[in-house]
C-alpha positions as CSV (number, residue, x, y, z in Angstrom):
1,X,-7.8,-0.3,-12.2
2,X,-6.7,0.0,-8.4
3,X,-4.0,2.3,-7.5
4,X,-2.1,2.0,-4.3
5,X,0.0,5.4,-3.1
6,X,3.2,3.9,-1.6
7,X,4.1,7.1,1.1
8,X,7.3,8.3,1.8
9,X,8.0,12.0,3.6
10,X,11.4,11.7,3.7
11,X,11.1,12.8,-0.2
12,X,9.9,16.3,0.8
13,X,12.4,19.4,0.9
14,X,12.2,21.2,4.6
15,X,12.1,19.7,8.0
16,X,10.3,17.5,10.1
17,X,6.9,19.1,10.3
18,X,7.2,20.5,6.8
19,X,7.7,17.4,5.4
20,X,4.9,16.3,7.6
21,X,2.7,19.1,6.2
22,X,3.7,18.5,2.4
23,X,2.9,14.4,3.1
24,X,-0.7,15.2,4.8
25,X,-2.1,17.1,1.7
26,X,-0.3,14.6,-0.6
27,X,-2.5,12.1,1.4
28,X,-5.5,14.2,0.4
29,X,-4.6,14.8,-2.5
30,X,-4.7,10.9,-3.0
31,X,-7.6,10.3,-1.3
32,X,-10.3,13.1,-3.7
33,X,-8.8,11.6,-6.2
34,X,-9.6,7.8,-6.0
35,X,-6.6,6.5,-5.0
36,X,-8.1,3.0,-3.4
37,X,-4.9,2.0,-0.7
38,X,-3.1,4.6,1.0
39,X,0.4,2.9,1.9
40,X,2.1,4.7,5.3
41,X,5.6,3.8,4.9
42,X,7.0,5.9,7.3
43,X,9.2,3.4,9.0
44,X,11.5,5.6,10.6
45,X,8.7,7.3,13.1
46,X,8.7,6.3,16.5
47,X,5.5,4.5,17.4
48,X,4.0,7.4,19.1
49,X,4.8,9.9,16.1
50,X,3.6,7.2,13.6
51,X,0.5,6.7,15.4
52,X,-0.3,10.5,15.5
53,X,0.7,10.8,11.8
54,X,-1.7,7.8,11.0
55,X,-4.7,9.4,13.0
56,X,-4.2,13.0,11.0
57,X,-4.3,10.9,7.7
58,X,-7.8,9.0,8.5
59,X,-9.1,12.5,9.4
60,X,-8.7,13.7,6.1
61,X,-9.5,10.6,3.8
62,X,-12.9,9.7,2.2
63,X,-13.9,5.9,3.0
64,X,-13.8,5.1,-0.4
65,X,-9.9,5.2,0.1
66,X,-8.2,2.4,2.7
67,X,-5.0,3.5,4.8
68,X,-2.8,0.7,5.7
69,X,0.3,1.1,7.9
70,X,3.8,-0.7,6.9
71,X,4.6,-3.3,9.1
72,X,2.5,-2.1,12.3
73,X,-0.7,-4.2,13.0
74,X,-0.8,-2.8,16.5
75,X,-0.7,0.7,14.8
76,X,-3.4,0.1,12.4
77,X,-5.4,-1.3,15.2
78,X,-4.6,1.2,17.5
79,X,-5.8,4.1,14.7
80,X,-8.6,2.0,13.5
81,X,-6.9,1.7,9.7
82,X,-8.4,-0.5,7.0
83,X,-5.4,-2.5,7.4
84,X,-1.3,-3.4,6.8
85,X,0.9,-3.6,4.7
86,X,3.8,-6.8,5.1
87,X,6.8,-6.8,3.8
88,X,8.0,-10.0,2.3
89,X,9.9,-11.2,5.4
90,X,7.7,-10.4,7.5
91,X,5.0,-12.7,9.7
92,X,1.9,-14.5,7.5
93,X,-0.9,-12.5,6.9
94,X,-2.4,-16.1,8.0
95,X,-1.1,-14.8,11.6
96,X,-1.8,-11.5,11.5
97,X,-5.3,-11.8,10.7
98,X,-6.0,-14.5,13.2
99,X,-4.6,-12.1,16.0
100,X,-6.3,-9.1,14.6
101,X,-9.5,-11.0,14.9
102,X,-9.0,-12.2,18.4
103,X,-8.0,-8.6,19.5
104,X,-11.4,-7.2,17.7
105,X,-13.3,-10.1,20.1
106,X,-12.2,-8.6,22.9
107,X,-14.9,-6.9,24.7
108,X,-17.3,-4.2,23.2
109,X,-14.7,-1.4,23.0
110,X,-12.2,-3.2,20.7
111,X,-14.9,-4.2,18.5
112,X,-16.3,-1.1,17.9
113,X,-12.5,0.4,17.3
114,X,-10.6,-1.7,14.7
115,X,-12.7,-3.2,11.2
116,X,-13.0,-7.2,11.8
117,X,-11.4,-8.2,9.1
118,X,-8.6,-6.6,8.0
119,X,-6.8,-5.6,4.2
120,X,-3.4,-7.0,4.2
121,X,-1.2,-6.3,1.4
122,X,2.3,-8.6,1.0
123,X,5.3,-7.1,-0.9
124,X,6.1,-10.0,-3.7
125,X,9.4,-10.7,-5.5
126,X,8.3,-13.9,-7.5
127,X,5.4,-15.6,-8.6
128,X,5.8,-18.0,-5.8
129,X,5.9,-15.8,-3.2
130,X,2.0,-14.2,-4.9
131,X,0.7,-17.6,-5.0
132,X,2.0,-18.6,-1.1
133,X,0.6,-14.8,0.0
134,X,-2.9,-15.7,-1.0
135,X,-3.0,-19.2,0.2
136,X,-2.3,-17.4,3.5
137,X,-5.1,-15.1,3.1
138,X,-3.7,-11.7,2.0
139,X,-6.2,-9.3,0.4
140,X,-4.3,-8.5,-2.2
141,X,-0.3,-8.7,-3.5
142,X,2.6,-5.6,-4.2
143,X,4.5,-7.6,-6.9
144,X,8.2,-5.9,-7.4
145,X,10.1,-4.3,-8.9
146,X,8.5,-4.9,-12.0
147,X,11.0,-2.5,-14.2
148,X,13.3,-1.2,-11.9
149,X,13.4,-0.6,-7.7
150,X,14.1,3.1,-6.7
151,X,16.4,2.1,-3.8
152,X,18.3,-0.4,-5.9
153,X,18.7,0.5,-9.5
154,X,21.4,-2.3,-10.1
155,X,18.3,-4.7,-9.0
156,X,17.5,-6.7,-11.3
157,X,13.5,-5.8,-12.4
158,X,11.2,-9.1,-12.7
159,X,9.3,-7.8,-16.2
160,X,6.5,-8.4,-17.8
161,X,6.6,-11.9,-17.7
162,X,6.7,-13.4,-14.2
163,X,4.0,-10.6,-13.1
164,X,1.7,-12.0,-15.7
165,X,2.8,-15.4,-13.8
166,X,2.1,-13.9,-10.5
167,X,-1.6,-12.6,-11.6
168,X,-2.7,-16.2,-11.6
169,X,-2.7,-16.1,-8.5
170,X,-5.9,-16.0,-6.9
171,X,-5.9,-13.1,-4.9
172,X,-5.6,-9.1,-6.8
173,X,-1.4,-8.2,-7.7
174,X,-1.0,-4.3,-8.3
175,X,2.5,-3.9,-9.9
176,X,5.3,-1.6,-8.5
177,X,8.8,-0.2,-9.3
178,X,9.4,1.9,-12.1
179,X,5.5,2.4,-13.3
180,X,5.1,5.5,-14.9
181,X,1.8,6.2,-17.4
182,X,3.0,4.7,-20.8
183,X,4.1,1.2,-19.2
184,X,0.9,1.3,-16.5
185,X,-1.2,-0.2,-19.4
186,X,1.3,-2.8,-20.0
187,X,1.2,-4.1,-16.1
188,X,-2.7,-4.4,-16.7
189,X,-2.5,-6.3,-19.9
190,X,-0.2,-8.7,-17.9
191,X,-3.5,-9.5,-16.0
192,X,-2.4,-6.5,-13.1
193,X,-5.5,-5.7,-11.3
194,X,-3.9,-2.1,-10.6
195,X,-0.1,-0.5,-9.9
196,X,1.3,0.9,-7.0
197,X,3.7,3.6,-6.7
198,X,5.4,6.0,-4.3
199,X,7.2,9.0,-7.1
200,X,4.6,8.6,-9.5
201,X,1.8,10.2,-7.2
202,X,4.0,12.1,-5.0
203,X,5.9,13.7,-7.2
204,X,3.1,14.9,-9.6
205,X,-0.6,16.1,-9.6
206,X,-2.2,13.4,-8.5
207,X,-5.6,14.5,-9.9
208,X,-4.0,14.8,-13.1
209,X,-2.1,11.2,-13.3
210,X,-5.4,9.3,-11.7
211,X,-7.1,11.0,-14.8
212,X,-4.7,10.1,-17.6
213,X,-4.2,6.2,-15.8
214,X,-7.9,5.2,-15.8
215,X,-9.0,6.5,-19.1
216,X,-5.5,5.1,-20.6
């Protein structure tokens, strides 16, 4: 089972570098415990205070666990991240990973900074969208919200039965929105290769719910 931690600091009581502080060992946390993607979602930080936030969180995660920034290619290059994460409307994964490539070609330096070929996650609302994400070349899909979207609880959730549409696909689909530990073993017998989540790790031990997930 893959688990993806979606971030987001703005959840955290205090201000700015408290909430800073409480997402950092959350991040950790994550990290000792498995968790394989670390999603920084932190779209509201300046590019110099995302960068900086980004550096502190590959400092303290083990390489068994991948960070990839929201959005930002030229931040995860910059910080030398596993990857990015793309929202739906965003460029092709196609096009980011042909640019990534050409940047890592340049000269010794940007070689040895940035990993040559890039994870790149896609946020999914149908099956169509999964399927068109890994014809161009995404690692791996976020298919959402499968039972209901934290932003947008009058959304309507895309259940059971177009994810288990969408994990034909050919590429891994973690499933998001609403996932908690007695539906997490329903997304996998829908053919999820994992779930992703942003309250379900941040708002608990993660130790604990990494535990009761993978021997579910």
């Amino acid at each position: 089972m893959l688990l993806y931690y979606i971030t987001d600091r703005t959840a955290f009581p205090g201000d700015e570098p408290t909430r800073r502080r409480h997402l950092l060992n959350k991040i950790s946390e994550a990290a000792a415990a498995g968790v394989d993607y670390i999603q920084l979602r932190e779209k509201d930080l300046p590019t110099r205070d995302l960068e900086s936030l980004a550096i502190d969180a590959i400092q303290i995660i083990s390489k068994e666990s991948k960070l990839l920034i929201n959005s930002r290619a030229d931040v995860a290059l910059a910080v030398k991240a596993a990857g990015v994460h793309l929202p739906s409307t965003d460029v092709s994964p196609q096009e980011v990973r042909t640019a990534w490539q050409e940047t890592c070609g340049r000269g010794r330096l940007a070689r040895e900074i940035s990993p040559r070929n890039p994870l790149i996650s896609v946020s999914c609302h149908s099956p169509e969208e999964v399927h068109q994400s890994a014809a161009n070349q995404a690692t791996l899909a976020v298919f959402a919200p499968v039972f209901e979207k934290k932003d947008s609880p009058g959304a309507t959730p895309a259940g059971l039965d177009n994810l288990r549409e969408a994990c034909r696909a050919k590429i891994p689909v973690l499933a998001l929105g609403g996932i908690n530990i007695q539906n997490a073993r329903l997304c996998l017998e829908a053919g999820a290769a994992g779930i992703a989540a942003i309250r379900l790790f941040q708002e608990n031990d993660i130790t604990a719910i990494v535990r009761e997930l993978r021997n579910s």
